[in-house]
C-alpha positions in Angstrom: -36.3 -21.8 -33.4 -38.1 -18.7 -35.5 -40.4 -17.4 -33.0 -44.2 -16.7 -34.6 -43.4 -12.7 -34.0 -40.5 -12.6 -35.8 -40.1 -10.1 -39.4 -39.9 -12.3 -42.4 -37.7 -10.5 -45.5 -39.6 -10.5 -48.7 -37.6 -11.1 -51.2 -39.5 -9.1 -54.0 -38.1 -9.7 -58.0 -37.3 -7.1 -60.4 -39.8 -7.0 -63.1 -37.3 -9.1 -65.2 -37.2 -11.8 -62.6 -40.8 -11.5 -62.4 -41.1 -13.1 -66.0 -38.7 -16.0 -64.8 -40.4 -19.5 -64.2 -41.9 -20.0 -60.3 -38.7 -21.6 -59.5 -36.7 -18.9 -59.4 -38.9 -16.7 -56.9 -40.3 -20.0 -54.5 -37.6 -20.0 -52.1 -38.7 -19.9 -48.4 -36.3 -20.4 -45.0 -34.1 -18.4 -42.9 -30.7 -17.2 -42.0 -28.6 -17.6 -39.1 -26.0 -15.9 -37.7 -23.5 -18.0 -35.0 -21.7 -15.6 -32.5 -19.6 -17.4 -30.0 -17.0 -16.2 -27.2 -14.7 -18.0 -25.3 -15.6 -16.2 -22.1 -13.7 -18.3 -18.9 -12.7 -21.9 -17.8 -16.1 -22.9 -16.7 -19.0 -21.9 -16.2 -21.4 -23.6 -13.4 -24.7 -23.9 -15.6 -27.0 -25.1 -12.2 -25.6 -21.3 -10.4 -26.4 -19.6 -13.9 -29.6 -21.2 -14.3 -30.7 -19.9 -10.7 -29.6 -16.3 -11.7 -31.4 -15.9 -15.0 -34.3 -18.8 -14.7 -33.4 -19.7 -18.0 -33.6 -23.3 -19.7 -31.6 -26.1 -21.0 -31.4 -26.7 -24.7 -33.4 -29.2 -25.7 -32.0 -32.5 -27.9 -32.1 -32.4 -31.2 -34.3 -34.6 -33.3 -33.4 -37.3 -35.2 -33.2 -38.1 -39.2 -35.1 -41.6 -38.4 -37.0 -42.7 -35.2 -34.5 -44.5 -33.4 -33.7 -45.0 -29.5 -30.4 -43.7 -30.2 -29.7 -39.6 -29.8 -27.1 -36.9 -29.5 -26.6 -35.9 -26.3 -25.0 -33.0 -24.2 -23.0 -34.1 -21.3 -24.6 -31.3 -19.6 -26.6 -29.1 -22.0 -26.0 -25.4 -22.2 -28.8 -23.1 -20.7 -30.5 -20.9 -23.0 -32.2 -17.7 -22.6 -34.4 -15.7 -25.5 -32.8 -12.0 -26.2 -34.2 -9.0 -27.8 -34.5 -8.7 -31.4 -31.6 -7.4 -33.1 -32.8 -3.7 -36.0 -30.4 -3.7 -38.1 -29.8 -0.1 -39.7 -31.1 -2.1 -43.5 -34.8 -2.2 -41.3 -34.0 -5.8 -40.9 -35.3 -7.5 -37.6 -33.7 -10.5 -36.4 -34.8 -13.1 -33.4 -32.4 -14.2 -31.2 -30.7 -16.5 -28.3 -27.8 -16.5 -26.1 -26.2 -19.6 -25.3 -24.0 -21.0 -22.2 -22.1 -23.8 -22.4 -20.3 -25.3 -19.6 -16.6 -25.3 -20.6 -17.0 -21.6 -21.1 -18.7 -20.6 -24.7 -21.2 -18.3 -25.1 -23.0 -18.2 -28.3 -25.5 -15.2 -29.2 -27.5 -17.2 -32.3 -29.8 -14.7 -34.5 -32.3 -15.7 -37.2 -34.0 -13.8 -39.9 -36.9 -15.9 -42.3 -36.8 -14.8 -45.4 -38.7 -15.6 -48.6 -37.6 -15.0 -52.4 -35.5 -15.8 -54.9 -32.0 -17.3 -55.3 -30.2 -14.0 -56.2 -31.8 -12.0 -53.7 -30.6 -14.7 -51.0 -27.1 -14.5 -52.7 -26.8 -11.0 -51.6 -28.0 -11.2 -48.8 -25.4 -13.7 -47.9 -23.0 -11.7 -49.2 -24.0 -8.5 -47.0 -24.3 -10.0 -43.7 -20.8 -12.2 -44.1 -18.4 -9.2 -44.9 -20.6 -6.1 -44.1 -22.6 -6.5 -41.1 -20.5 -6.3 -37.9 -22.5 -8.5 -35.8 -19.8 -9.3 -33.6 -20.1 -6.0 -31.8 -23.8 -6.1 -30.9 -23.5 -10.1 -29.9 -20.4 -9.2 -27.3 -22.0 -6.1 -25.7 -25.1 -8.2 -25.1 -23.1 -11.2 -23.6 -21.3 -8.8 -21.5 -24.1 -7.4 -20.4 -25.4 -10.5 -19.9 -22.5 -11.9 -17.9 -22.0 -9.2 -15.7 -25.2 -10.7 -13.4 -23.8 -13.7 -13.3 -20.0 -13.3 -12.6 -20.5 -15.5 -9.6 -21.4 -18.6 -12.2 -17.8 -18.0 -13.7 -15.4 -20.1 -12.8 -11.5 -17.9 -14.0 -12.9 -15.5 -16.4 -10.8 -14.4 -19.6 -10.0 -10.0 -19.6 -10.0 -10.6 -23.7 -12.5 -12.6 -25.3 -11.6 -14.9 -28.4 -14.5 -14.9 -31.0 -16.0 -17.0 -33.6 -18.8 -16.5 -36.4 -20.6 -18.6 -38.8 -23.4 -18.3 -40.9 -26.1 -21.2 -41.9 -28.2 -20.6 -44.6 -31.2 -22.6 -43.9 -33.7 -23.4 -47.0 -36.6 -25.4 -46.2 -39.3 -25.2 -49.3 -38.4 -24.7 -52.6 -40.7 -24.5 -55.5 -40.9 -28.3 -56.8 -39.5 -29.8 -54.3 -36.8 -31.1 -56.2 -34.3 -33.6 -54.5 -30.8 -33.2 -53.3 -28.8 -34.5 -56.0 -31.3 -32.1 -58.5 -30.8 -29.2 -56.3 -27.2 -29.5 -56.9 -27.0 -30.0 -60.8 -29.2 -27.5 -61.5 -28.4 -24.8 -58.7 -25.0 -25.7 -57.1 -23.2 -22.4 -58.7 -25.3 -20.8 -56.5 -25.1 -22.8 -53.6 -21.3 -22.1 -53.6 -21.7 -18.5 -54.0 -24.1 -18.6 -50.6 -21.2 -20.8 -48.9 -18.7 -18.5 -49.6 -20.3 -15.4 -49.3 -19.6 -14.1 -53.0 -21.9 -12.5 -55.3 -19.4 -12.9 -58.6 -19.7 -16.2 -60.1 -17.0 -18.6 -58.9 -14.7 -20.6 -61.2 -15.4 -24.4 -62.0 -13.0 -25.6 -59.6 -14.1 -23.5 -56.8 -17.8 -24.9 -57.1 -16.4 -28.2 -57.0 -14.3 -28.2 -54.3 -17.2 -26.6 -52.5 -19.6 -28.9 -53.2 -17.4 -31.6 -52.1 -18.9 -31.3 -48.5 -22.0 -31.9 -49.2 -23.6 -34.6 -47.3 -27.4 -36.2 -47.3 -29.3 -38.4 -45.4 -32.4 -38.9 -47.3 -32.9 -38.2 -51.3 -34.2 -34.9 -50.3 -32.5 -33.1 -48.0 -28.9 -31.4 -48.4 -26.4 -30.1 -46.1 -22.9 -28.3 -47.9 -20.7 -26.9 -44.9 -17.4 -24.4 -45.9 -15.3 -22.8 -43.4 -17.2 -19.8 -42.3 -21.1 -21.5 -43.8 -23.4 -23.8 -44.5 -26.0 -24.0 -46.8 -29.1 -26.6 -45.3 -31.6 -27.8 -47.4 -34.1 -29.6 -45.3 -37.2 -29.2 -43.2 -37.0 -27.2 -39.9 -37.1 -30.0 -37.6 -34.7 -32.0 -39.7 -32.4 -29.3 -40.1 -32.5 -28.8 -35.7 -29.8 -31.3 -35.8 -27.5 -30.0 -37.8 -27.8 -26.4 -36.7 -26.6 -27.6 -33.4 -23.5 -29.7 -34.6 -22.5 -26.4 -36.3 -22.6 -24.3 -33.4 -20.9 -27.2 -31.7 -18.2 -27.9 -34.1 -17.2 -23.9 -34.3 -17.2 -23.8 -30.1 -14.8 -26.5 -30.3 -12.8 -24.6 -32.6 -13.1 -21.7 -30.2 -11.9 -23.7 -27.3 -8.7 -25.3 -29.4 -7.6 -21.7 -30.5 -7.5 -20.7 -27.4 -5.7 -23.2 -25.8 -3.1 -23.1 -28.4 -2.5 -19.5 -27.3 -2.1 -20.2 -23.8 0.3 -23.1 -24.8 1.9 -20.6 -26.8 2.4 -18.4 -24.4 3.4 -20.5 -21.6 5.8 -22.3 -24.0 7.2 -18.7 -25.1 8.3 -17.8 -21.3 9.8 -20.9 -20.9 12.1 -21.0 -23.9 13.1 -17.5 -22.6 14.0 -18.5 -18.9 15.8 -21.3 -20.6 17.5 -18.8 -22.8 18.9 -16.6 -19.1 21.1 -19.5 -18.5 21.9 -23.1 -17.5 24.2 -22.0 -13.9 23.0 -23.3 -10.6 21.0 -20.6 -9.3 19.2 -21.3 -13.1 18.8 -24.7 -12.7 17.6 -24.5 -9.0 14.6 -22.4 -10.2 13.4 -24.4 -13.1 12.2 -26.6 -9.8 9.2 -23.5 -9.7 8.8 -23.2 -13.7 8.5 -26.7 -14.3 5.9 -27.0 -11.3 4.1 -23.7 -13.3 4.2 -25.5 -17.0 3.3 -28.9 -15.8 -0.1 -27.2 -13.7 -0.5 -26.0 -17.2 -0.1 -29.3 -19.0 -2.9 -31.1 -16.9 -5.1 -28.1 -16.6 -5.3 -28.1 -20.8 -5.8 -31.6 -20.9 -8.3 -31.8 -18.8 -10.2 -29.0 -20.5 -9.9 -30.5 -23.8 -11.1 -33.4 -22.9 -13.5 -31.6 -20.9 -14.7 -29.7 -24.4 -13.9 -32.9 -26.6 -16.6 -35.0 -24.8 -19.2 -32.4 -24.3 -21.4 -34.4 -26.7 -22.2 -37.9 -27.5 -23.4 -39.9 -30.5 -25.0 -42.9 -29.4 -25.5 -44.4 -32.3 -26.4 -41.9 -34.8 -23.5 -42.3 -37.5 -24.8 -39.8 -39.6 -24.9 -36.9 -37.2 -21.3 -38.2 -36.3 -20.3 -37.9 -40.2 -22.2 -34.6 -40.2 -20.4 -33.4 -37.0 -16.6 -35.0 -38.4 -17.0 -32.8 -42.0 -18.5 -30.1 -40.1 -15.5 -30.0 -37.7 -12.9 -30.5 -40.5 -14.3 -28.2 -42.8 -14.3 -25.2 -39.6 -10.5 -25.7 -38.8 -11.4 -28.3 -35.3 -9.0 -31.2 -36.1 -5.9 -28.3 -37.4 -6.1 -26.4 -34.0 -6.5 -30.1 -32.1 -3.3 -31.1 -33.6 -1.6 -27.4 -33.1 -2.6 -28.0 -29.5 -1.6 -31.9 -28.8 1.8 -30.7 -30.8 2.4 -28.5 -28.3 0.7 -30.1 -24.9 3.7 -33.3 -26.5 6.4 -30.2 -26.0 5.4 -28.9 -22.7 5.5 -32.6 -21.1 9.1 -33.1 -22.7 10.5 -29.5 -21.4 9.1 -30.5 -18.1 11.3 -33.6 -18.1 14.1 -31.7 -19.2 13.7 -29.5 -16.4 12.9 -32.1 -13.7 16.3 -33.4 -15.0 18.4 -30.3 -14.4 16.6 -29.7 -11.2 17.9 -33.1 -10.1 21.0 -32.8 -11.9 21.7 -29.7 -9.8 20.4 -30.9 -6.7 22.4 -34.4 -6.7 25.6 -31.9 -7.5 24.9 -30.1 -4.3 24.1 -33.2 -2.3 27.3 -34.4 -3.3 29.4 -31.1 -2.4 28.1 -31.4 1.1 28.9 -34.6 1.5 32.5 -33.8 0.1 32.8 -30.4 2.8 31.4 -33.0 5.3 34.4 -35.4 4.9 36.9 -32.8 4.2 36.2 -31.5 7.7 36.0 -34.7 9.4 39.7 -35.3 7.8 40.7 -31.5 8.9 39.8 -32.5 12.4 41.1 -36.4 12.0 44.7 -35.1 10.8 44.6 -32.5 13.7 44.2 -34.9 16.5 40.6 -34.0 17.1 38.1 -36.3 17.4 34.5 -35.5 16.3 
């Protein structure tokens, strides 16, 4: 995605790392920095399209030729931004991104060429320094605010997520994955994790655990908040878009285990008001509110579940299933099910008292009803 125009960071050594071996100094590739907000519900991408004349993302390419592909139920429209001047000098490309069950994702890209402990701290900078998060949600409010007509229930406060890929596509000797590993993966794990002190054995290992390959000679290690790539830029498209998709998942899930929270919360506390009959004659109108809720999540997670489809491809399903483990997706899935299996049980408690209550008052009339008829048997009256 580096447009031709874009700045490329020189990496230059010291005069110490000058005398190193080539090795250390070929290193060519770029960063990118994932933005995403959970912005509303839905968003119509055809209405949104219209607005900005943007276009559709395109599918990604393939490891191997093969008839099979990943594919977007309805792929998110993209639009090219302005470049991002960081106060360092640095100039960064960029794209915003709309996806239909409500993420938008501000993606920015810097190539960069250099050594290993230059990219290190680089790394380092832009994961706990830079605050990218403000520039990425003024510009997709900006953004949004032509297009509030394509919104379908838009959120007042936005939930974010960033992530950072680390994308290396030539080094000096092209050496293969598993060489790349033994003979640089301290490093590696620093760049994952954002550090610039050396990391203890176990650390490294447990980082270099998700690791995954498809060929000898290209390398993908994913951690929570990065991922370092090792592969060429077409073959490393893929990925790239499995990442952003993974953390937009993750996105989604946290927020709907907010709502459920909340909704859950105001529940437990009309519960806690009382179990009378005026209180069990309005649980009729709560349990009509939490069971809306209850379909309207599960239809949104599946909505954002199915999004994307692997026909065929088991590695970019592997890829995607680490990717989504290592990010938090299947935690916040199970937070959320947890929760969606309480909200259905409370609603059948509350159906039940609803009944309960209204069978109780069914039966009192029926019991004034014959005590009258008897007032008005035992008085000589007729009906």
């Amino acid at each position: 995605m580096t447009p031709e125009t874009a700045d490329t960071l020189t990496l230059n050594p010291s005069p110490t790392q000058a005398e190193s071996s080539a090795s250390e100094i070929a290193l060519k590739g770029s960063v990118l920095v994932l933005i995403q907000f959970d912005v509303c519900e839905e968003i119509r991408l055809d209405q949104l399209r219209e607005i900005f004349g943007a276009r559709r993302v395109q599918q990604p390419a393939l490891k191997h030729p093969a008839p099979s592909y990943i594919r977007y139920q309805r792929p998110p429209v993209v639009e090219n931004i302005e470049p991002l001047v960081l106060e360092s000098g640095e100039s960064l490309q960029g794209q915003i991104k709309f996806y239909d069950y409500g993420v938008v994702s501000v993606v920015l890209e810097l190539p960069f060429s250099g050594d290993w402990d230059t990219l290190i701290r680089l790394g380092s900078r832009w994961v706990w320094d830079v605050d990218f998060e403000r520039y990425a949600s003024r510009l997709a409010r900006e953004k949004l605010s032509r297009a509030a007509s394509a919104l379908v229930k838009p959120y007042e406060n936005w939930l974010s997520e960033d992530y950072f890929i680390f994308h290396v596509c030539q080094i000096a000797g092209n050496p293969s994955a598993s060489e790349l590993v033994s003979s640089r993966g301290e490093r590696i794990a620093q760049i994952v994790r954002g550090e610039i002190a050396q990391l203890s054995e176990g650390e490294r290992q447990e980082i270099l655990q998700s690791r995954i390959s498809y060929y000898p000679s290209d390398l993908a290690v994913i951690g929570w908040n990065a991922a370092f790539l090792y592969d060429s830029e077409s073959g490393a498209e893929a990925a790239i878009q499995l990442l952003e998709y993974a953390n937009s998942q993750l996105l989604e899930f946290r927020h709907y285990d907010e709502l459920l929270t909340r909704e859950l919360a105001g529940v437990y506390a009309s519960l806690d008001k009382g179990t009378g009959m005026l209180a069990r004659w309005r649980m009729a109108r709560d349990a009509r509110k939490l069971h809306t809720v209850f379909l309207d999540v599960t239809e949104l997670t599946e909505h954002a579940d199915n999004a994307i489809k692997f026909l065929s491809d088991m590695f970019s399903a592997r890829l995607y299933k680490l990717a989504a483990a290592k990010v938090g997706v299947p935690d916040y899935k199970d937070l959320v099910t947890q929760k969606l299996r309480t909200a259905e049980e409370l609603y059948r408690f509350m159906v039940d008292q609803f009944n309960q209550s209204r069978a109780f008052v069914l039966e009192l009339m029926v019991v004034i009803i014959l005590i009258i008829e008897l007032l008005f048997l035992f008085g000589g009256k007729s009906i």
